[in-house]
C-alpha positions in Angstrom: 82.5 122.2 59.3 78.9 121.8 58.5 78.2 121.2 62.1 79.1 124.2 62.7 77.2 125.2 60.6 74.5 123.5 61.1 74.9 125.2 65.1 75.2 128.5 63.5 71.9 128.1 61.7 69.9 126.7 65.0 70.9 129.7 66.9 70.3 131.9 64.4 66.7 130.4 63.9 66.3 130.8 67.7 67.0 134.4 67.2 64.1 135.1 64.8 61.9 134.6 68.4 63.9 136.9 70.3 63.2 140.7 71.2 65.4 143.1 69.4 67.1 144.5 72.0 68.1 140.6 73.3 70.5 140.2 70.4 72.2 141.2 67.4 70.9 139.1 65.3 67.6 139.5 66.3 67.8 143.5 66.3 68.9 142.8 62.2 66.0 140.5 61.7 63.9 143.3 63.3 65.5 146.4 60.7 65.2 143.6 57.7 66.5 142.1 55.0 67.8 145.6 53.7 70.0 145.9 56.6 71.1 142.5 56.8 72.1 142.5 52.7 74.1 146.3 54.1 75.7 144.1 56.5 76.9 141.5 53.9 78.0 144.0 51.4 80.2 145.4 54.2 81.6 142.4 55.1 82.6 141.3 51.7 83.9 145.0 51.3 86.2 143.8 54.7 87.0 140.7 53.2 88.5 142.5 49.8 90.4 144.9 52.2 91.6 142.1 54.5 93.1 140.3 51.6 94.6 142.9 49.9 96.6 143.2 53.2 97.0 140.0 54.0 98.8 139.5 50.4 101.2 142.7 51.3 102.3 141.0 54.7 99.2 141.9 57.1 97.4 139.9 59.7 96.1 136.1 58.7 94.2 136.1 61.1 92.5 139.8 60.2 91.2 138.1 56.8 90.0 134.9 58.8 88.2 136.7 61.1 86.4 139.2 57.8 85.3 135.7 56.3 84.0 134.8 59.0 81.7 137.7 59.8 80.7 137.6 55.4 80.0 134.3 56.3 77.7 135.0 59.6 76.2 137.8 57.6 75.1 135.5 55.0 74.2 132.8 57.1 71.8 135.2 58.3 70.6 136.5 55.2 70.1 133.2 54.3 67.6 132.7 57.6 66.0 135.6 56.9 64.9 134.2 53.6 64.0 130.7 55.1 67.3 129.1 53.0 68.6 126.0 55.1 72.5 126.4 54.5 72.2 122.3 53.4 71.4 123.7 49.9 74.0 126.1 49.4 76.1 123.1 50.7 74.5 120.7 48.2 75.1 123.6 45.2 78.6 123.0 46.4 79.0 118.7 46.4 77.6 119.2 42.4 79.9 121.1 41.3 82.6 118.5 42.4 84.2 117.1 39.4 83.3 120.2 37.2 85.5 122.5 35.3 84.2 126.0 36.8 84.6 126.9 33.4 82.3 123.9 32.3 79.8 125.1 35.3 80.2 128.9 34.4 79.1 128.6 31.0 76.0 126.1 31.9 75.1 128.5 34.5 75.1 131.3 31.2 73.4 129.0 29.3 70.2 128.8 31.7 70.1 132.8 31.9 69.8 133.2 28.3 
């Protein structure tokens, strides 16, 4: 997966170069980071929506394809901000092995 990834973030780094009208991605890097957070909030709006009818018999592939775009959307959210996704993967591996309840409550802890 995180070669995929990891070809996900290449092209959309490519992108940041590119004239708006040459590509999507480009044209959101070009209306900023406002946009692009519109775009994820949308997606994740999708996403609910897609699961809520996935549960009550709808398409699988429907929700697949609404994680995928939250997940482009923040992928590019992420580039905008100059986030390589190898740390969101590395917040990931360290919460192997903890209790999210454990890792909720530390996360609490550092807020306060």
């Amino acid at each position: 997966m995180s070669d995929v990834l990891a070809e996900l973030a290449t092209t959309l780094e490519q992108r940041k170069n590119a004239a708006p009208e040459e590509s999507y991605v480009s044209s959101l890097y070009h209306k900023g980071l406002n946009k692009i957070l519109e775009k994820v909030g949308e997606e994740a709006t999708e996403v609910i929506l897609a699961a809520k009818d996935l549960e009550a018999g709808g398409s699988r592939s429907e929700f697949v394809g609404e994680v995928a775009d939250l997940w482009f959307h923040s992928m590019v959210a992420m580039a905008q901000l100059d986030v390589d996704h190898s740390e969101v993967m590395d917040c990931l591996a360290q919460r192997f092995g903890i209790s999210g309840l454990d890792e909720k409550a530390a996360r609490s802890e550092q807020q306060d």
